[in-house]
VOGU-3710 file (C-alpha; in Angstrom, 3 decimals, decimal comma):
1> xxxxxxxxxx> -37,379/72,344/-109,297  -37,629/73,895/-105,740  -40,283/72,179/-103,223  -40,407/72,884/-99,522  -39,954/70,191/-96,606  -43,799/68,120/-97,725  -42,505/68,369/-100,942  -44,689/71,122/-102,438  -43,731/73,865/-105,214  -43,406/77,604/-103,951
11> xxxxxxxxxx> -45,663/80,091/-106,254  -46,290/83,345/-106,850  -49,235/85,536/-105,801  -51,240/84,480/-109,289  -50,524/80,493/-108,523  -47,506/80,526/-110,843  -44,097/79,565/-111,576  -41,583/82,301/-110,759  -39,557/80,631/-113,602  -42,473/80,248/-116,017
21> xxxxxxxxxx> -45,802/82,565/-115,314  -47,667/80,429/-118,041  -47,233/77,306/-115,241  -50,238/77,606/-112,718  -49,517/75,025/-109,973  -52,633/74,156/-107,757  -53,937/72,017/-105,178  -51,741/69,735/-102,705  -48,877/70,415/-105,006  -48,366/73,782/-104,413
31> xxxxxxxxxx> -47,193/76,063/-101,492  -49,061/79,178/-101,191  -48,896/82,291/-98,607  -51,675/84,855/-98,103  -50,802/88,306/-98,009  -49,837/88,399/-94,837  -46,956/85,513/-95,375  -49,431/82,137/-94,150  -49,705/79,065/-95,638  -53,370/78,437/-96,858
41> xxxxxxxxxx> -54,158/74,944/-95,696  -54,284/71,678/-97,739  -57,602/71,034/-97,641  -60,255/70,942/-100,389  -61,723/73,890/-100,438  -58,477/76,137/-100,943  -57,778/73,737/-104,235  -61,360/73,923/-105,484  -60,484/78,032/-105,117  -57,158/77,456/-106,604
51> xxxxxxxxxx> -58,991/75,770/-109,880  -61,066/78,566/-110,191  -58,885/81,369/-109,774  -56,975/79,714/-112,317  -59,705/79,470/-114,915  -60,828/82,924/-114,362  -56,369/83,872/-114,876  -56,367/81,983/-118,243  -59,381/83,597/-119,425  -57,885/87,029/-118,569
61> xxxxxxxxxx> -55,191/86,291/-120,163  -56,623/85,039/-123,341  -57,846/88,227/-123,609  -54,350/90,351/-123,160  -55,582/91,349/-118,890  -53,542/90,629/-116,637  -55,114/88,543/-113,522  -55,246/89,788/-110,123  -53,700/88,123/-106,907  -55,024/84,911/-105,873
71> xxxxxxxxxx> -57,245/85,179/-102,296  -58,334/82,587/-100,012  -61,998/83,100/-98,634  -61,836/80,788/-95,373  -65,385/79,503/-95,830  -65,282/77,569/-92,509  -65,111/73,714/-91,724  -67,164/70,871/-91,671  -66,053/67,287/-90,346  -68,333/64,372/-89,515
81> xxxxxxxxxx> -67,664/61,235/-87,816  -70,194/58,149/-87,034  -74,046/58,359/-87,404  -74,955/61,665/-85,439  -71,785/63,281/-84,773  -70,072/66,360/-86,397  -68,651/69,800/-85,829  -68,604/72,814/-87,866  -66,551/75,985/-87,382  -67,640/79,407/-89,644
91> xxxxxxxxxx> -66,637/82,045/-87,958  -67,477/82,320/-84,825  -70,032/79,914/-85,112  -69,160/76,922/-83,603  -71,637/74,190/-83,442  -71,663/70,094/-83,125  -73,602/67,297/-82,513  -76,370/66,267/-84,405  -77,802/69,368/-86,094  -73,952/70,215/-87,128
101> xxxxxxxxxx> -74,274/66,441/-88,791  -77,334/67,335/-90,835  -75,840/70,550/-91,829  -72,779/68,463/-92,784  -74,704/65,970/-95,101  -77,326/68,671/-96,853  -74,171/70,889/-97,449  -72,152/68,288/-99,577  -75,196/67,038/-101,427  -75,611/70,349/-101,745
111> xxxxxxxxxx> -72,324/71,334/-103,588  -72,244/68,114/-105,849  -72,960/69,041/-109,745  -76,288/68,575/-111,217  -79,545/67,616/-109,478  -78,940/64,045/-110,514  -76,167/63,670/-108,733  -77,804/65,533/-105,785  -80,457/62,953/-105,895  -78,671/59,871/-106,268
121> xxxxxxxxxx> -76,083/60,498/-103,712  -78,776/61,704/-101,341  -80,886/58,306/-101,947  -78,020/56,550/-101,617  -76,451/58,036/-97,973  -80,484/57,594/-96,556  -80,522/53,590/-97,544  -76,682/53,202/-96,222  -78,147/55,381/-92,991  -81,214/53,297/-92,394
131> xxxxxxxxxx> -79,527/49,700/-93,439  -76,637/50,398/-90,940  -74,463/49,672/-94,299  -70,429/50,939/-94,023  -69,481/52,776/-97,039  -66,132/52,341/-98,938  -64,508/55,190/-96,974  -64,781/53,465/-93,590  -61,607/52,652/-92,031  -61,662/49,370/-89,976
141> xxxxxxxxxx> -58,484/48,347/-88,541  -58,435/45,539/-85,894  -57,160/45,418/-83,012  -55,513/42,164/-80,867  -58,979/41,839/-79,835  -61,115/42,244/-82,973  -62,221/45,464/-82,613  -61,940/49,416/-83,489  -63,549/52,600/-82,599  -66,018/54,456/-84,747
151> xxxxxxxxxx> -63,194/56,059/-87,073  -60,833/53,120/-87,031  -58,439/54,006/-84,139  -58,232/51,366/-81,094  -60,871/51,791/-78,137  -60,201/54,419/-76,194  -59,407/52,733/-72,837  -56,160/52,534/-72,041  -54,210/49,070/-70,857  -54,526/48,292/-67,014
161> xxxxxxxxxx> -53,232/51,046/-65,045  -50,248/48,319/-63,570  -48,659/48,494/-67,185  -48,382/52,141/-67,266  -44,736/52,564/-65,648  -45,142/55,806/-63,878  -42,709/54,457/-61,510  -40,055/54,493/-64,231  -41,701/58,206/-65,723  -39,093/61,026/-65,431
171> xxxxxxxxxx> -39,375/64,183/-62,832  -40,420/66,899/-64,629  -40,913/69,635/-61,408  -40,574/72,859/-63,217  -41,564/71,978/-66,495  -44,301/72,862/-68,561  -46,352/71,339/-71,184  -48,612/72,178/-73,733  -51,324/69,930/-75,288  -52,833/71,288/-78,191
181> xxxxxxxxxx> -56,494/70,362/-78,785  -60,123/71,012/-80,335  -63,759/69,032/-79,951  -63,599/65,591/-81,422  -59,687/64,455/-79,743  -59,658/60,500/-79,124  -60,295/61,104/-75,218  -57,503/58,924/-73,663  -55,532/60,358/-75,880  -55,614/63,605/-74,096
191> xxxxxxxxxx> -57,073/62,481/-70,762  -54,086/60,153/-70,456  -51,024/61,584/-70,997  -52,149/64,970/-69,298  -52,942/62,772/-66,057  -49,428/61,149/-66,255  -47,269/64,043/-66,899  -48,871/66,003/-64,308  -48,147/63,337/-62,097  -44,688/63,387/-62,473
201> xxxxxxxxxx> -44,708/67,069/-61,784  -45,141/68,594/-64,990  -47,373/71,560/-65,337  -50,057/70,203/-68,397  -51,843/73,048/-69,932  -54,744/72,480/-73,079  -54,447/74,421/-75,520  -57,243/75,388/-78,201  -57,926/78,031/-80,825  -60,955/78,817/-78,735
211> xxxxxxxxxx> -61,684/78,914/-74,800  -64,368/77,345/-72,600  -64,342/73,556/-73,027  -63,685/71,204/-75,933  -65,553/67,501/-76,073  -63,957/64,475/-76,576  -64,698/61,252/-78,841  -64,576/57,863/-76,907  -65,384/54,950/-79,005  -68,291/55,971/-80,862
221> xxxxxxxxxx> -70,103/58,988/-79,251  -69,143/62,246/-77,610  -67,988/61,995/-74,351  -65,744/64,306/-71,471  -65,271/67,562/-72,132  -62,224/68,981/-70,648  -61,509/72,963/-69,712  -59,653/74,832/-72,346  -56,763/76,100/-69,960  -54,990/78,490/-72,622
231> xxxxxxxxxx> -56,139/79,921/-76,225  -53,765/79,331/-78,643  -53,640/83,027/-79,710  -52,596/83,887/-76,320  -49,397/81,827/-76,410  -46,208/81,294/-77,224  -43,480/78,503/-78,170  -41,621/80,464/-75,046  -44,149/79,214/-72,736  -43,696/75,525/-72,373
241> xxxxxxxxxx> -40,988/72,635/-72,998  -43,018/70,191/-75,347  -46,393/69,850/-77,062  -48,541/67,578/-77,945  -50,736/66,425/-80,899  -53,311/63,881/-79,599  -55,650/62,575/-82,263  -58,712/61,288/-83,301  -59,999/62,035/-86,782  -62,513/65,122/-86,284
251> xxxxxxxxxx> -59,565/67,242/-84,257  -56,477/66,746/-86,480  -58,266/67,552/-89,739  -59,941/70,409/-87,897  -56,739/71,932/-86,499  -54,625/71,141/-89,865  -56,820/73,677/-91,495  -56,223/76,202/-88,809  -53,103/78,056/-90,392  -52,476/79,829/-86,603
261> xxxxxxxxxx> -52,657/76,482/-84,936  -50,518/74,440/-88,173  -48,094/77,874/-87,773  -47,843/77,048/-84,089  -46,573/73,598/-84,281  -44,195/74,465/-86,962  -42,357/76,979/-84,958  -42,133/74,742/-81,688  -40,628/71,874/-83,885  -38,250/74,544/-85,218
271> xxxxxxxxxx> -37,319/75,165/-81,562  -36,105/71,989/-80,806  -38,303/71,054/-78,044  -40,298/67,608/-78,307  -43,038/67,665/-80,444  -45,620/64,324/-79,886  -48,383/63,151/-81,660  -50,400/59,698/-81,731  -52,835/58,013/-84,068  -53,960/60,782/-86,355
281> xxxxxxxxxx> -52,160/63,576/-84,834  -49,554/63,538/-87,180  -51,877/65,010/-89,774  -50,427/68,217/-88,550  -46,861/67,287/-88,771  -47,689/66,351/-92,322  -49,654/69,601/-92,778  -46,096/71,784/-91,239  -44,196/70,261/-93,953  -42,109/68,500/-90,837
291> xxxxxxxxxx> -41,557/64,945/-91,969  -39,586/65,159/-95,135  -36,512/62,754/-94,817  -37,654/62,387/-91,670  -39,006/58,651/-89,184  -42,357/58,382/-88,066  -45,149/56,596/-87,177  -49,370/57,036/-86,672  -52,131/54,976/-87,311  -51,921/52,910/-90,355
301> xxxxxxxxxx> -54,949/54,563/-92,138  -52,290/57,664/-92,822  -49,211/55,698/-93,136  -49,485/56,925/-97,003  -50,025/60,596/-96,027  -47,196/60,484/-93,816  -44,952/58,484/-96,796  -46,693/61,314/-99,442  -45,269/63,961/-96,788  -41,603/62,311/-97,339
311> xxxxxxxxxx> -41,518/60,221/-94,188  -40,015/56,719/-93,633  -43,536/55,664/-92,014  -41,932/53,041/-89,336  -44,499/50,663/-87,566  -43,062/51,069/-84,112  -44,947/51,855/-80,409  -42,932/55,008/-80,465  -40,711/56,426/-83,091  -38,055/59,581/-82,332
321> xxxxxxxxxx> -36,832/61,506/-84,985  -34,431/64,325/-83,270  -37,410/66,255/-81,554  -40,278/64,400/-83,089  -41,858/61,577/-81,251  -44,932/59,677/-82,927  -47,070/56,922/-82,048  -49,711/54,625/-83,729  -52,818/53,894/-81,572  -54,433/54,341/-77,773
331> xxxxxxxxxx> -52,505/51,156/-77,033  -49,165/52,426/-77,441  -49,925/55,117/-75,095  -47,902/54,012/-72,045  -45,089/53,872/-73,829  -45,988/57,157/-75,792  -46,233/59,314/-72,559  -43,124/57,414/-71,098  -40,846/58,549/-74,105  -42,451/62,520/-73,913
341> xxxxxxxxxx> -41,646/62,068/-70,103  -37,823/61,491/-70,952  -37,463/63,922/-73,883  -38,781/66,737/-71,654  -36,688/65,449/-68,892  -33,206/65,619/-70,980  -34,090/69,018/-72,793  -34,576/70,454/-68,726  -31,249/68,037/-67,846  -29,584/70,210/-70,573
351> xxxxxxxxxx> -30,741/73,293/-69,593  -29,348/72,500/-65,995  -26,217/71,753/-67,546  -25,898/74,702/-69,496  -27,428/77,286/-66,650  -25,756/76,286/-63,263  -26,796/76,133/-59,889  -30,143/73,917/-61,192  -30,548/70,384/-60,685  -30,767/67,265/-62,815
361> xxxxx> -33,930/65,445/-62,909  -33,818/62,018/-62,021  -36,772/59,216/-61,507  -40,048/60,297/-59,570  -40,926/58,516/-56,422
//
């Protein structure tokens, strides 16, 4: 049978088999456009739609109808993260923080079956709340020192500044890179490679499907914000020589349900300029169907996702595949930035080579 790249199974407009229209194929296992050729995301929401449109088909047909065309209702997006902290997007509603965190819990209590359930769930999140207890789906990874941030990734301050390299970092005058971004990014995970690149002469630009600012996570509480240089519907793969995918939980699972921003990465990986992502930035690899048969790393709480995806998960500082370059944690960022420096600097040493009268970049000083 036919899957795509993340191994999914094409279907129809009515969820179906183009071989068999009695097969309905739903959820993570199934690749589905809108009408205007998109893929919906992989995220809950579109399934729980998915089961229902299907009920609603077999019912029709039971009764000799034929079922209209499936259509995704893009409800919005809710993500939470510590004990105050979450972000919602409906719309053009944007909000975070703590009232976006009680609209987060009272929303999935909300949408659980039965009033029992409602009430027992509910009791049990206020006792877990008020007895500081961690619940089963709390990542804790250790570091060399014993310790993790609030959603399991390494603290968010990057190894002495002595370690870095930069003298060894590339020259990378007349380039220009894209970093691609939303509120909740691991902060040094953005703050630190744009401060790098732009030091060795790149132009950094951040990206984000909205403009103004977007706030960072450090450790366990909102931190910097940084500027919003570029919206993401006002650019192009054109426009710069590498992106990339910093992570942090709240941003990649917010962006991998963006189909303009998951469309975006897609076609600059298609390109064949660099593509990087750390920790949990490879969500969105994942989500473009990118890693099948393909090496990669990211933080070992989505090692499976990654294998699910048809990657060789590899647990390396840095791992390049062609024009994909992944790393695991905050820690590995020296050498994360370092190996972005060098794959922009050889795609720009190519295009010398192929356009004359421009120069080779060689080590900054």
């Amino acid at each position: 049978m036919e899957t795509d790249k993340s191994g999914r199974i094409p279907v129809g407009p009515r969820l179906t088999l183009a071989e068999d229209e009695r097969v309905f194929v739903l959820g993570d296992a199934a690749r589905v456009l809108d009408a205007a050729g998109r893929e919906l995301p992989g995220i809950a929401p579109a399934a729980k739609q998915q089961g229902s449109y299907a009920a609603r088909s077999l019912r029709a047909l039971l009764r000799g109808e034929t079922p209209p065309p499936f259509r995704y209702r893009d409800r919005g997006q809710l993500a939470t993260i510590g004990r105050r902290a979450a972000v919602i997007s409906y719309g053009r509603l944007r909000l975070r923080g703590r009232l976006a965190w009680w609209i987060w819990g009272l929303a999935h209590v909300y949408f659980l079956i039965g009033l029992r359930s409602r009430l027992l769930v509910g009791l049990q999140w206020l006792w877990s709340y008020v007895a500081f207890e961690r619940g089963a789906r709390l990542v804790t990874g250790l570091t060399s020192a014993g310790r993790t941030d609030a959603h399991g990734c390494p603290p968010s301050s990057p190894p002495p500044s002595a370690s870095t390299g930069d003298t060894n970092m590339r020259d990378l005058s007349g380039t220009k890179i894209a970093i691609l971004a939303t509120d909740g990014f691991e902060q040094s995970e953005l703050l630190e490679p744009r401060r790098r690149l732009s030091d060795a002469g790149g132009s950094v630009e951040v990206v984000s499907p909205g403009d103004g600012s977007i706030r960072g996570w450090n450790k366990d509480r909102w931190d910097q914000s940084v500027a919003v240089d570029r919206r993401l519907d006002e650019v192009s793969v054109e426009d710069y020589d590498a992106l990339v995918l910093p992570g942090g939980q709240i941003n990649p699972d917010v962006l991998r349900a963006d189909r303009d921003a998951v469309a975006f990465v897609r076609r600059f990986a298609e390109s064949g300029k660099p593509v990087a992502a750390i920790c949990h930035g490879p969500w969105l690899l994942v989500e473009a169907g990118l890693l099948r048969g393909r090496r990669a790393t990211s933080y070992h709480s989505i090692r499976t996702d990654l294998r699910n995806a048809g990657a060789e998960w590899d647990d390396r500082a840095v791992v390049t595949d062609g024009n994909l370059i992944t790393s695991r944690t905050p820690d590995d960022l020296p050498a994360f930035v370092e190996r972005v420096a060098e794959a922009v600097a050889e795609a720009a040493e190519k295009g010398a080579a192929e356009a004359p009268g421009r120069q080779p970049r060689g080590p900054s000083s």
